[in-house]
Biopython code that builds the backbone (N, CA, C, O; Angstrom):
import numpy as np
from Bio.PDB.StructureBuilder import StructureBuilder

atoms = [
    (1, "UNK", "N", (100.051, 88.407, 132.496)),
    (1, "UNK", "CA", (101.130, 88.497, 133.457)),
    (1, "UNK", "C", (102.423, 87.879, 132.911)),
    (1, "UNK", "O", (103.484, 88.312, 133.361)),
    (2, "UNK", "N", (102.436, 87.164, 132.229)),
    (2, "UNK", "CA", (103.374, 86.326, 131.887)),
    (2, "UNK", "C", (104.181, 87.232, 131.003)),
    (2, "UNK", "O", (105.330, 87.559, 131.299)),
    (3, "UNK", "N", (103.501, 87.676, 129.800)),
    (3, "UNK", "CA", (104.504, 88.559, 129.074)),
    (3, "UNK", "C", (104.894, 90.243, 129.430)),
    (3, "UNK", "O", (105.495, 91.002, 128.669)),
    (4, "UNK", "N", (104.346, 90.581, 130.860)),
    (4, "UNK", "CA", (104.966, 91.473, 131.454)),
    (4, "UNK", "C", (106.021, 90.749, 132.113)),
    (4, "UNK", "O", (106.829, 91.580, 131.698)),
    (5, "UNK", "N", (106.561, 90.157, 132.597)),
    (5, "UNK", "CA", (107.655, 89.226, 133.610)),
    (5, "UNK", "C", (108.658, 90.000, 133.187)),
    (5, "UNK", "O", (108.863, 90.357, 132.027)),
    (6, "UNK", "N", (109.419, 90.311, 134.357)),
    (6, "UNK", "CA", (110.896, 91.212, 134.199)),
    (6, "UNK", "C", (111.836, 89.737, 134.074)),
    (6, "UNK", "O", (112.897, 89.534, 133.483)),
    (7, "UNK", "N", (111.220, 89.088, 134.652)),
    (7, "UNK", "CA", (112.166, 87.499, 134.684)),
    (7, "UNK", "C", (111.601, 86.906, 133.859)),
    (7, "UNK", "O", (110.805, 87.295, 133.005)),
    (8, "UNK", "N", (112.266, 85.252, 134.239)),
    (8, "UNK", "CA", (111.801, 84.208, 133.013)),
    (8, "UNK", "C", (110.608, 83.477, 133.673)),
    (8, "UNK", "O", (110.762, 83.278, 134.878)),
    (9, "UNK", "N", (109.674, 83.121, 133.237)),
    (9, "UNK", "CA", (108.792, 82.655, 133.766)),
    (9, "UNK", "C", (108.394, 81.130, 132.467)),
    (9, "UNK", "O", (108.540, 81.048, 131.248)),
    (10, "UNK", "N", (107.757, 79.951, 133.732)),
    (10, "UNK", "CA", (107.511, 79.315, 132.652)),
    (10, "UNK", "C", (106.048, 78.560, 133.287)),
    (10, "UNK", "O", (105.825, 78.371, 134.483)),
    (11, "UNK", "N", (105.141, 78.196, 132.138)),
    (11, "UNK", "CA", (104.053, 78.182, 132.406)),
    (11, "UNK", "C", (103.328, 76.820, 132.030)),
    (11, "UNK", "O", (103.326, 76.654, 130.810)),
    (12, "UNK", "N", (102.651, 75.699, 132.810)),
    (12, "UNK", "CA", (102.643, 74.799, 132.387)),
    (12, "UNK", "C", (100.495, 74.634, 132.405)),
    (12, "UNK", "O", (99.766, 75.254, 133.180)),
    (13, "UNK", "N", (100.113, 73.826, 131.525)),
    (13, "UNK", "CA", (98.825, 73.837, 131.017)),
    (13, "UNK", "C", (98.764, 72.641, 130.384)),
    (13, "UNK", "O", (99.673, 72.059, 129.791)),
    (14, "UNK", "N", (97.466, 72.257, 130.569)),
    (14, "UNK", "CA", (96.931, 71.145, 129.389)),
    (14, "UNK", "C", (96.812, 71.461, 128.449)),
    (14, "UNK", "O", (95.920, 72.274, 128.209)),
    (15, "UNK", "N", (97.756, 70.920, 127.298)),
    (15, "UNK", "CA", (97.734, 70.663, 125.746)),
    (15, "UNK", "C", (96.180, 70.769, 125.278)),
    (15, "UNK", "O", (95.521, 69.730, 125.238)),
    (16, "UNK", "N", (95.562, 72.067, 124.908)),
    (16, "UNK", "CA", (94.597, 72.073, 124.397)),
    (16, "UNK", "C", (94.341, 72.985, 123.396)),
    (16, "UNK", "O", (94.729, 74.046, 123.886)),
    (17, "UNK", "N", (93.878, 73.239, 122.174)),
    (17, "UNK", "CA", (93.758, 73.914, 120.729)),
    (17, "UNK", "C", (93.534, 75.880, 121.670)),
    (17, "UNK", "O", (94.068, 76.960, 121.419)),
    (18, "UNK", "N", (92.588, 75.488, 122.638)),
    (18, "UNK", "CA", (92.407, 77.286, 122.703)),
    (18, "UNK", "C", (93.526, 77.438, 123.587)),
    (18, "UNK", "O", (93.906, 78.576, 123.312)),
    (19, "UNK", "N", (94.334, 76.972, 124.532)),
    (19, "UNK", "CA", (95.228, 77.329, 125.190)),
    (19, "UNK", "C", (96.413, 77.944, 123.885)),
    (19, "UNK", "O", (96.562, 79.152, 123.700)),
    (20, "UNK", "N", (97.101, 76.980, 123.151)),
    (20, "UNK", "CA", (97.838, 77.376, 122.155)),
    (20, "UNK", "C", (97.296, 78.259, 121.513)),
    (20, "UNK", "O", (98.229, 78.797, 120.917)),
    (21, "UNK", "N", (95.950, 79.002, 121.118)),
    (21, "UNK", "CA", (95.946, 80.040, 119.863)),
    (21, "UNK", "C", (96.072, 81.263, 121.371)),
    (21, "UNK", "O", (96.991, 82.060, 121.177)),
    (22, "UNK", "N", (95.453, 81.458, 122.510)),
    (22, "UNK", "CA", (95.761, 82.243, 123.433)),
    (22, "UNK", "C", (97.264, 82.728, 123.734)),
    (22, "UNK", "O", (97.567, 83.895, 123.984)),
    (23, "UNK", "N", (98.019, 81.809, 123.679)),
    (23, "UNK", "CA", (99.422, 81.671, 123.928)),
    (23, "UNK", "C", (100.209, 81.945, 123.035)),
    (23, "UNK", "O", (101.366, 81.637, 123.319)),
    (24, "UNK", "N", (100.023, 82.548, 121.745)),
    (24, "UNK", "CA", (100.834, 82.004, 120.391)),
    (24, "UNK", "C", (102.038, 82.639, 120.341)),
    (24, "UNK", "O", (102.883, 82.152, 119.591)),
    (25, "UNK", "N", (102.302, 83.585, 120.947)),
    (25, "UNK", "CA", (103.236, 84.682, 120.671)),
    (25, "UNK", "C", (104.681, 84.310, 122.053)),
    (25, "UNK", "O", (105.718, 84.954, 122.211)),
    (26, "UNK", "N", (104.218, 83.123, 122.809)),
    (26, "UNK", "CA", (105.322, 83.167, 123.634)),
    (26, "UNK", "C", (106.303, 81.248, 122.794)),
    (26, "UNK", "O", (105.935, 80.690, 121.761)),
    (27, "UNK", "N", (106.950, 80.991, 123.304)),
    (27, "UNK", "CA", (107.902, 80.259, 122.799)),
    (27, "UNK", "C", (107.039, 78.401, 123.512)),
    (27, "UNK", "O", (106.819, 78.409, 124.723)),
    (28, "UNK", "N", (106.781, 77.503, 122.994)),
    (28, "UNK", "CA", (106.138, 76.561, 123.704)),
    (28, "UNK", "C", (106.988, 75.257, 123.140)),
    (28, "UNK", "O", (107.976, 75.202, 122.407)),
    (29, "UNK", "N", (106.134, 74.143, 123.839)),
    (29, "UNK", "CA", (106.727, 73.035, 123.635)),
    (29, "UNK", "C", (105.726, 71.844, 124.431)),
    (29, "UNK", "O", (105.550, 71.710, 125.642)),
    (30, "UNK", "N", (105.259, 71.198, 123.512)),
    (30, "UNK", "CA", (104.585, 70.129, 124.226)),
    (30, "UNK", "C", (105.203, 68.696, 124.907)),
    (30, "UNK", "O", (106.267, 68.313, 124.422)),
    (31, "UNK", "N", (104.637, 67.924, 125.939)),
    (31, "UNK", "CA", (105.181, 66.570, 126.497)),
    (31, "UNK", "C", (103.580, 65.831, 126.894)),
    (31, "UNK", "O", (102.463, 66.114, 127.329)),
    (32, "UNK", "N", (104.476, 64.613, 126.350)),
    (32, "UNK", "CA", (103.685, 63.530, 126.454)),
    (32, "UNK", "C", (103.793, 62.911, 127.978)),
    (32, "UNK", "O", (104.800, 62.336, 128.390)),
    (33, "UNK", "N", (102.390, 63.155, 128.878)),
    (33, "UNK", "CA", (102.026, 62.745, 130.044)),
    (33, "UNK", "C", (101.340, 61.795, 130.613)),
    (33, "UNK", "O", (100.346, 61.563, 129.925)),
    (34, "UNK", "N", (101.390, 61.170, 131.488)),
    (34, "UNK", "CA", (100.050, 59.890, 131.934)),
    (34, "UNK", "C", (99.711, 60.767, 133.372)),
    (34, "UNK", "O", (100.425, 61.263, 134.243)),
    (35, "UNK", "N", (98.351, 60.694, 133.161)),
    (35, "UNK", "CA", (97.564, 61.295, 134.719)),
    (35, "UNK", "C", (97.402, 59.734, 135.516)),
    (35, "UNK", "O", (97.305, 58.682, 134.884)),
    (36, "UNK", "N", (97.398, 59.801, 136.625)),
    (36, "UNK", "CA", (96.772, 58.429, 137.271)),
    (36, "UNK", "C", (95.881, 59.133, 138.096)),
    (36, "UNK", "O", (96.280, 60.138, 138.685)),
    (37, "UNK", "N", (94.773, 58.752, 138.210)),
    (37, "UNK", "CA", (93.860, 59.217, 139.789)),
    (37, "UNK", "C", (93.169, 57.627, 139.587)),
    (37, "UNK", "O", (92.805, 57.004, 138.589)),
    (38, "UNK", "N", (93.185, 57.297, 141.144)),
    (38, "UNK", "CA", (92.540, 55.847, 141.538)),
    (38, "UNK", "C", (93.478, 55.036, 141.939)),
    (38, "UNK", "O", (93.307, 54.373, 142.963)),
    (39, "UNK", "N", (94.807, 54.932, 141.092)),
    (39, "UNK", "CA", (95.691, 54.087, 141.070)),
    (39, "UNK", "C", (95.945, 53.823, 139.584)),
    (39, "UNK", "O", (95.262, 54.032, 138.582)),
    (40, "UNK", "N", (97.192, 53.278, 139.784)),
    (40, "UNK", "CA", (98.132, 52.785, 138.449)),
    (40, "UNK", "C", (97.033, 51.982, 137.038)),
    (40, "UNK", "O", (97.320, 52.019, 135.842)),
    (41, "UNK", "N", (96.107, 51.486, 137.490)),
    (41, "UNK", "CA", (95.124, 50.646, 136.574)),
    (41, "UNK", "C", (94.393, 51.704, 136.031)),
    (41, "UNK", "O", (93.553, 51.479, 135.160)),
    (42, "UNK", "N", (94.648, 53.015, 136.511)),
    (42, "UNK", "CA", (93.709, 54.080, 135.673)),
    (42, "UNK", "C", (94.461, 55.407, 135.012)),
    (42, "UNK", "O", (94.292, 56.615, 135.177)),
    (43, "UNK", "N", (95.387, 54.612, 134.169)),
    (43, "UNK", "CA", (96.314, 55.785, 133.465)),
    (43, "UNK", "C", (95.480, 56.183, 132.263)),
    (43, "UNK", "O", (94.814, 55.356, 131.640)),
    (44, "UNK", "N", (95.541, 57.719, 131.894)),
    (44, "UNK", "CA", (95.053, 58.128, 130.815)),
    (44, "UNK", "C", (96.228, 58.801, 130.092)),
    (44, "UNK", "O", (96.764, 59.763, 130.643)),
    (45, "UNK", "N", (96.695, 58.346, 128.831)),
    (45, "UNK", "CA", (97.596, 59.454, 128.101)),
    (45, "UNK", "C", (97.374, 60.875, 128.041)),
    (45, "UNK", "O", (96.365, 61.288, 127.471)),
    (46, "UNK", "N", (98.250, 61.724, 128.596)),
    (46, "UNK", "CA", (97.249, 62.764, 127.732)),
    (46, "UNK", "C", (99.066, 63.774, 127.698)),
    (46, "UNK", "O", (100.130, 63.400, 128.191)),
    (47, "UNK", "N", (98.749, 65.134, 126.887)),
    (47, "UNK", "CA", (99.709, 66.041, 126.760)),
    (47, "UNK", "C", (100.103, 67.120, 127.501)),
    (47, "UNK", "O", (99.147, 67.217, 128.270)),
    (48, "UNK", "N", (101.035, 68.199, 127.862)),
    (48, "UNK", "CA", (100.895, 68.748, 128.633)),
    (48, "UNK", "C", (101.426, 70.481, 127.622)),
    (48, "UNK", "O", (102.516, 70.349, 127.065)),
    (49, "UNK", "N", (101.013, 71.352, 127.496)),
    (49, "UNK", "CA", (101.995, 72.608, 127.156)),
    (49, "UNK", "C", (102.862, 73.225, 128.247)),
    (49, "UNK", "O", (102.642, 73.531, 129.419)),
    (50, "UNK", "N", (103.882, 73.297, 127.482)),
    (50, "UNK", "CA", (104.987, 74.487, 128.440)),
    (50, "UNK", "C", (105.299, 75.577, 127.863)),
    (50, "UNK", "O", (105.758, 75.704, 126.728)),
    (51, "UNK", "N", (105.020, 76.513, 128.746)),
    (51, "UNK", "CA", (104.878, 77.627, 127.919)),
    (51, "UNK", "C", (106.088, 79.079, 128.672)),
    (51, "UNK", "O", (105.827, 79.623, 129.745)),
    (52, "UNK", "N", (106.978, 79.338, 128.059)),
    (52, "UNK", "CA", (108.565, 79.471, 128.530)),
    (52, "UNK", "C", (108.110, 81.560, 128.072)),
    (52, "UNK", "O", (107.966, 81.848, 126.883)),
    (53, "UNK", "N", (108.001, 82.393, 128.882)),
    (53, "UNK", "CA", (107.882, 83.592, 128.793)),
    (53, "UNK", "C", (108.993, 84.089, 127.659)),
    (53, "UNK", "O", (108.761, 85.012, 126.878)),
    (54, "UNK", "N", (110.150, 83.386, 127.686)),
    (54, "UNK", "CA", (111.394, 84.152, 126.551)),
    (54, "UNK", "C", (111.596, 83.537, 125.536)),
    (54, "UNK", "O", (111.206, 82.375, 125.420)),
    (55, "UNK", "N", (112.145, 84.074, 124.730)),
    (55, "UNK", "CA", (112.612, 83.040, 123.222)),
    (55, "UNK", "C", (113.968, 82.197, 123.620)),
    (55, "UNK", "O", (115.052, 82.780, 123.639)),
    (56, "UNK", "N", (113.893, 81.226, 123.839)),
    (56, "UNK", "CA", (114.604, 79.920, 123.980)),
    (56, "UNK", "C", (116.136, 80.178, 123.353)),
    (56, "UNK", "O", (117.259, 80.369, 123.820)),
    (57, "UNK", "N", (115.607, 80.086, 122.194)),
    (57, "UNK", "CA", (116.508, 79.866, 121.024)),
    (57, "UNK", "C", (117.507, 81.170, 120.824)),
    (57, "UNK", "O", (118.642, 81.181, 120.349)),
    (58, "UNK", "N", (116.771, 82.189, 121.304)),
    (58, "UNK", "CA", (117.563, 83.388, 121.128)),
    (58, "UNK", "C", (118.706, 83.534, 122.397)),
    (58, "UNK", "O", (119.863, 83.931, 122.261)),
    (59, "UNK", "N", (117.957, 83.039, 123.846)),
    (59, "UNK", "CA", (118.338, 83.370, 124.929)),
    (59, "UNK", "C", (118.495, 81.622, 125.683)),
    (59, "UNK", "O", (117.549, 81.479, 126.457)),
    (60, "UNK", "N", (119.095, 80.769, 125.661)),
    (60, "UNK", "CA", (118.995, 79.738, 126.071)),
    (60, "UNK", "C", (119.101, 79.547, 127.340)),
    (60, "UNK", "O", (119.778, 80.500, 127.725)),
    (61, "UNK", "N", (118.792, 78.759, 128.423)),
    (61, "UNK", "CA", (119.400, 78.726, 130.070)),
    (61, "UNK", "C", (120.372, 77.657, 129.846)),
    (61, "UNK", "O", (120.502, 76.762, 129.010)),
    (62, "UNK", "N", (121.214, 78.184, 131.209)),
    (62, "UNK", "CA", (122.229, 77.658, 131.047)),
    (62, "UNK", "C", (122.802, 78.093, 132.561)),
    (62, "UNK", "O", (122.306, 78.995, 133.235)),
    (63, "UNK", "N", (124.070, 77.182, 133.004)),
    (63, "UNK", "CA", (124.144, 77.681, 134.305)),
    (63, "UNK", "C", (125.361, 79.061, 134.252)),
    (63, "UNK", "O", (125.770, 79.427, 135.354)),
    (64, "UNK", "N", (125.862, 79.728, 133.114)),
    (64, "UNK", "CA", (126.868, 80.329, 132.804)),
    (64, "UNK", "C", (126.396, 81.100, 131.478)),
    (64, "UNK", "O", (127.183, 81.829, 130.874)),
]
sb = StructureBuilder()
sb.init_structure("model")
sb.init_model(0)
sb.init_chain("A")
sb.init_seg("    ")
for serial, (resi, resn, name, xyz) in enumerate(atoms, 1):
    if name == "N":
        sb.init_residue(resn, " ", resi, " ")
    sb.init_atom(name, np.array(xyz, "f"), 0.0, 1.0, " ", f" {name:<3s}", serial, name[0])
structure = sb.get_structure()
C-alpha cells in the first residue's frame, strides 16, 4: 500500500533487520527511542524505522 500512495505517506516500525530488507526500495531513517511500560524505572533503549513513501532528497517537505 505504501508504494501505491498517490500522496506522501510515512510509515513508522520497529528497527528490525527483516523490516529494512522488506522495505529497501522506499527512502528510511532510523531514531533512537526509550519504551517505558510499568513506569519510568523500566526504560528499555530501543530504535525505531521511519519509513517516508517518497525520495526525500529529491522532493523535500516544506511548507512552500
Amino acid at each position: 500500500m505504501l508504494g501505491g500512495s498517490h500522496g506522501r505517506a510515512i510509515l513508522t516500525l520497529n528497527n528490525h533487520p527483516a523490516m529494512r530488507a522488506l522495505l529497501v526500495q522506499f527512502d528510511t531513517e532510523c531514531v533512537d527511542i526509550q519504551y517505558i511500560v510499568g513506569g519510568a524505572g523500566n526504560a528499555a533503549p530501543r530504535s525505531e524505522l521511519i519509513i517516508y513513501s517518497w525520495d526525500r532528497a529529491k522532493d523535500p517537505v516544506g511548507l512552500f
